[in-house]
Every structure is written in structure tokens, then in C-alpha cells.
C-alpha positions in Angstrom: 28.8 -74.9 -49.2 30.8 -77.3 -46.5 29.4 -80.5 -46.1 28.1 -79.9 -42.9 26.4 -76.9 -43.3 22.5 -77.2 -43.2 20.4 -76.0 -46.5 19.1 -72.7 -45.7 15.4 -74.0 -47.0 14.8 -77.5 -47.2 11.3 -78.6 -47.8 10.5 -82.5 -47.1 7.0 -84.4 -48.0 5.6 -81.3 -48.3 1.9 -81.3 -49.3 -0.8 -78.2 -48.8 -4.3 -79.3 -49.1 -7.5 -76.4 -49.4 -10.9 -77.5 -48.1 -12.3 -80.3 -46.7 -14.8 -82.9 -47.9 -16.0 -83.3 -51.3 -14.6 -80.2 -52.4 -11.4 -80.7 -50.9 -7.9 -80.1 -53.4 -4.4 -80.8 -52.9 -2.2 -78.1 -54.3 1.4 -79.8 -53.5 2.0 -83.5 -53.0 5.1 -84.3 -51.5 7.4 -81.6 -52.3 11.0 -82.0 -51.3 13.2 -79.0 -52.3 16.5 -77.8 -50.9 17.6 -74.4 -51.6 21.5 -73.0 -50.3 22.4 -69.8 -49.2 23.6 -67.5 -51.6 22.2 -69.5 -54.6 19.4 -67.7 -57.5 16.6 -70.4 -58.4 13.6 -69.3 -60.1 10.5 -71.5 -59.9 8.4 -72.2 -63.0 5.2 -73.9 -63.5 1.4 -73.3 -65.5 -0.8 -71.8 -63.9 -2.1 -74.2 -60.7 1.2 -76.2 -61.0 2.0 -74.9 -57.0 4.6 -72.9 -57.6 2.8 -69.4 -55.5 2.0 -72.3 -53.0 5.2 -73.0 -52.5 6.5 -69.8 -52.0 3.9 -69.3 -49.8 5.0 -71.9 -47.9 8.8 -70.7 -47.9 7.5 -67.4 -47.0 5.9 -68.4 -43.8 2.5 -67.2 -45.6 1.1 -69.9 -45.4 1.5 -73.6 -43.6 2.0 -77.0 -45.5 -1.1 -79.1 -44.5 1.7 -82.3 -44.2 5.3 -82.4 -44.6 8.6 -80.6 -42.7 9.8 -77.1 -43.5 13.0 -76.2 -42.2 14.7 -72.5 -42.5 18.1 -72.3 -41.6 17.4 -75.6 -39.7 14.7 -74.5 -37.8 10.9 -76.1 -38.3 8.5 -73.8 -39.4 6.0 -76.1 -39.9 5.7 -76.1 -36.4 5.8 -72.3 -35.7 3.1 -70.1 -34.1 1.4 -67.1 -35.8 3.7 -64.4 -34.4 7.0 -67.0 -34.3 6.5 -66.9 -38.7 5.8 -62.9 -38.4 8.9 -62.8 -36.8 10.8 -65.0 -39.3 9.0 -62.8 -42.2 10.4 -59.5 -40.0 13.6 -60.7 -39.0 14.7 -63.1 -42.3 13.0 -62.2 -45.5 12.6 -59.6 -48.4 9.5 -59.8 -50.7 8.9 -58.9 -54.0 5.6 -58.8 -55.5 4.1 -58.0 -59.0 2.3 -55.3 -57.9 4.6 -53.2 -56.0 2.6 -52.5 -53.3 4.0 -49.1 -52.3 2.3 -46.2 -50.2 1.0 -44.0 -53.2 1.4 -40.5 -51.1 4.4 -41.4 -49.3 8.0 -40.8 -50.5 10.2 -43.3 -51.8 13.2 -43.4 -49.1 9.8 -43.7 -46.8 8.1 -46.7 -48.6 11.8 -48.6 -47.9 11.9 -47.6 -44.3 8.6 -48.9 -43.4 10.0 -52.5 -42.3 12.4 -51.0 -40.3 9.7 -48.9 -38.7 8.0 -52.4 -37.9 11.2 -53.3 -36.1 11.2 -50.5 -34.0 14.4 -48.6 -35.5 15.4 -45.6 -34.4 14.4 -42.7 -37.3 18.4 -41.8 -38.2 19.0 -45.5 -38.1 15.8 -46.1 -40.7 17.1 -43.1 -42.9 21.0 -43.9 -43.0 19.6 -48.1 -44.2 16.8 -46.5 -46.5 19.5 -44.4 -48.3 21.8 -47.1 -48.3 18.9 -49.1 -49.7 17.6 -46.8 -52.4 21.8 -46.6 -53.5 21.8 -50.3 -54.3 19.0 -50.2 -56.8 20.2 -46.8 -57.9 17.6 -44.5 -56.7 19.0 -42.3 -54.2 18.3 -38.9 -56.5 15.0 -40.0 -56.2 14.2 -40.9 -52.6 11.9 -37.9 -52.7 9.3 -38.7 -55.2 6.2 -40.4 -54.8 5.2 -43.5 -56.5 3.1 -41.6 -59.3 6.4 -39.8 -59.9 8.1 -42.7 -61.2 7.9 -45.1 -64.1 6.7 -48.7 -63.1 10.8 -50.0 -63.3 11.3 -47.4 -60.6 8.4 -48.4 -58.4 9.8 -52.0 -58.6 13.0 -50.8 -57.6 11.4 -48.9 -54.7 10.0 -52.0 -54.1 13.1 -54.4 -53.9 14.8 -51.7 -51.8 12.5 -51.9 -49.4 12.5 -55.8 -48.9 16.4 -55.7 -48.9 16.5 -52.7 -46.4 16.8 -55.3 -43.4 19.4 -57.5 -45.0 17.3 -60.3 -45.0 18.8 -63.9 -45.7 16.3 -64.4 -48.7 15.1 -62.6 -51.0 11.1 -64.1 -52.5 10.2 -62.4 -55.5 6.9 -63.3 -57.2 6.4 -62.7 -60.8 8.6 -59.6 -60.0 8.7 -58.7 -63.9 5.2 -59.2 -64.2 3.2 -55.2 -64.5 6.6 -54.4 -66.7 7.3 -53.7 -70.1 10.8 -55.6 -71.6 12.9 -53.5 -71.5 12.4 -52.7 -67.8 12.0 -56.5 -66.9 15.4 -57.0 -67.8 16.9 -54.0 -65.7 15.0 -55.7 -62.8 16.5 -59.2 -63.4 20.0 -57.5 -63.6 19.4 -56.1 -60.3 17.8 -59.2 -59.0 21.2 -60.9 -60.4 23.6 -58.4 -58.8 22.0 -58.5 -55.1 22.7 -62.0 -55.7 26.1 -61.8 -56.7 27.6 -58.7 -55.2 25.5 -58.9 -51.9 25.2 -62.8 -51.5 21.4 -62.8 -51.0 19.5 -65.9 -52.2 17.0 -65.2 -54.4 13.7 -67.3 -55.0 11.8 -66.2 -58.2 8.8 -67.4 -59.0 7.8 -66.9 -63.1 5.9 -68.1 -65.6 8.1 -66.4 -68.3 11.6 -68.1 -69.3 13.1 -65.2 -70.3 13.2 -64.3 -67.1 13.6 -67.7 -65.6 17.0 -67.8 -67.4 18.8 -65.4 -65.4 18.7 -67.8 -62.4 21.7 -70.3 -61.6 19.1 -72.9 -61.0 15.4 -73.8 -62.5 12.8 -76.4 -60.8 10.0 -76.8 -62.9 6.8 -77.8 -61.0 3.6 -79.5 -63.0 0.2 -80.4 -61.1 1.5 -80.0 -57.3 5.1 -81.7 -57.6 8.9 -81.3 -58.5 9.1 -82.1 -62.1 12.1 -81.1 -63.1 15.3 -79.6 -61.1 18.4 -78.4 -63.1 21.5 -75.8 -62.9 21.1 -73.3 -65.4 24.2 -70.9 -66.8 22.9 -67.2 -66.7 22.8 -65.1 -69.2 
């Protein structure tokens, strides 16, 4: 990256408080994390450490209660409701533990669906879809239904789908997570290739390091904050 060019997330002071009164908790106190384009960083932490908050956060989710989040030098933090769907629409790809896939609907339609909430035309959703499904090495199965395919498959159904509009990054939460070994390493190759092959950033957020260690760059939160941040060599 050139000197000049901006971060493509840059997090500054950022904190997230839930409640009020009494009962009141702070989640993240004064985060400040910069994250690159075309750069793999997983995010680790115990459970409550902030780590989900902040992807939250990055994925226009949720708003910090204090603090500046800029994407691709914009300020989030300041964004309306439908100015942060539109940056989720227009910008990212998620990746969730649970797949979240349309049980009776086919597999090349489960990775058009974004592009049907952008208003595509339907040759236009199918040619991206297959091109898609080809990526994660699915296309002989862009037919079946999720109950037709092992959990690995769903998950690949699943990244297909968030990369479908090219998005500029890539948020994956505890992607690995409903998956056996062997299958959670064929997703973290994938994960590794998009990043390498296609130049998408990826943002991972795990608890396991196995998984973590495929990432070019770990930060390590503990109760809210930034404890550690440090390039890693991937496996």
C-alpha cells in the first residue's frame, strides 16, 4: 500500500456501550484498528472479549456508542439506517457459522439472492451466481438444495453467495464453527485463496487458533480492547 492511500477500515477511540443506568456495560473501550485492502486478519478473543462487537461494528450491524469508523475513508459512524444497508449491499460479503441458506431453494439461487436485492437483471444474476459457485468449486452442484449437501458445501454455498457482488470485504464469523476438521480446513483454504487469487480482504473472527493461523495478521482482543496485534506467516 502507497503512503497515501487511506486504510480501507480504520477504527479510532472506538467504544460500544449496551444499556443505560445501573445496568449499563461497555463492550469495547477505545478500539483503534486499521485494516488494508487486500490483507487476511483474523480476530481472536474469549468469549465477551468484543471481538463479534467489533465486527459488528465493521459490518455496519451495529453503531459504536463513541469513537470514528471510517470505510474506505468514509464515516460510518455517522451514517443513516439505509446509508449502512447500502454499504452492507454495495461493499461487503458475510460469512456466518450457521450458513443461513434458503433450505428449499437451490444452491446457484441461495448465491443470487444479493444480487436480487440489487435489482439485477435474472441473466445477469445467473451468469455471477455461476461464476460464483465456480470459485468455491460448486458449479455441478448449483442444483441441489441445502439438505442435499454436506455442511462443507453449505458453507461454500454460503461464501459464494457473499462474494457474488465482489464486495471489497469479506466478514466471516466463526466461519469453521458447525464444521468437522477436516472440512474446516477446506474452508480456510478457500478463505485463503479468495484472498490471494481474488485480492479480497478477509476479516475472521475465531476463537480456534488453528484456524486463526491461516491469516497474514492476528489481533488478539481481551475484556473490550486491542491486546495484542501481530503479522502472522500462514500455513
Amino acid at each position: 500500500m502507497s503512503s497515501g492511500e487511506k486504510p480501507l477500515v480504520q477504527l479510532i477511540g472506538i467504544g460500544k456501550r449496551y444499556g443505560t443506568g445501573p445496568t449499563a456495560f461497555d463492550a469495547l473501550h477505545h478500539v483503534d484498528l486499521s485494516i488494508n485492502a487486500g490483507e487476511f486478519v483474523a480476530i481472536m478473543g474469549p468469549s465477551g472479549s468484543g471481538k463479534s462487537t467489533t465486527m459488528n461494528i465493521i459490518g455496519a450491524l451495529d453503531t459504536p456508542t463513541r469513537g470514528q469508523y471510517l470505510f474506505n475513508g468514509f464515516h460510518v459512524e455517522h451514517f443513516t439506517r439505509d446509508q449502512r444497508a447500502l454499504l452492507r449491499r454495495q461493499y461487503l460479503g458475510f460469512v456466518f457459522q450457521g450458513f443461513n441458506l434458503l433450505p428449499r431453494t437451490s444452491a446457484i439461487e441461495n448465491v443470487e439472492l444479493p444480487l436480487l436485492y440489487r435489482g439485477e437483471p435474472a441473466k445477469v444474476r445467473h451468469e455471477m451466481a455461476l461464476e460464483a459457485l465456480d470459485k468455491v468449486g460448486l458449479t455441478q452442484w448449483k442444483d441441489h438444495t441445502p439438505a442435499e449437501l454436506s455442511g462443507g458445501q453449505q458453507q461454500r454455498v454460503a461464501i459464494a453467495r457473499a462474494i457474488v457482488t465482489h464486495p471489497k470485504l469479506l466478514l466471516a464469523d466463526e466461519p469453521t464453527g458447525s464444521l468437522d476438521s477436516h472440512r474446516s480446513v477446506e474452508i480456510m483454504k478457500l478463505l485463503q485463496k479468495l484472498n490471494d487469487e481474488e485480492g479480497i480482504t478477509v476479516v475472521l473472527v475465531t476463537h480456534e487458533p488453528d484456524m486463526a493461523k491461516y491469516a497474514k495478521r492476528i489481533v488478539h482482543f481481551v475484556d473490550g480492547t486491542v491486546a495484542s496485534d501481530q503479522e502472522n506467516k500462514p500455513c
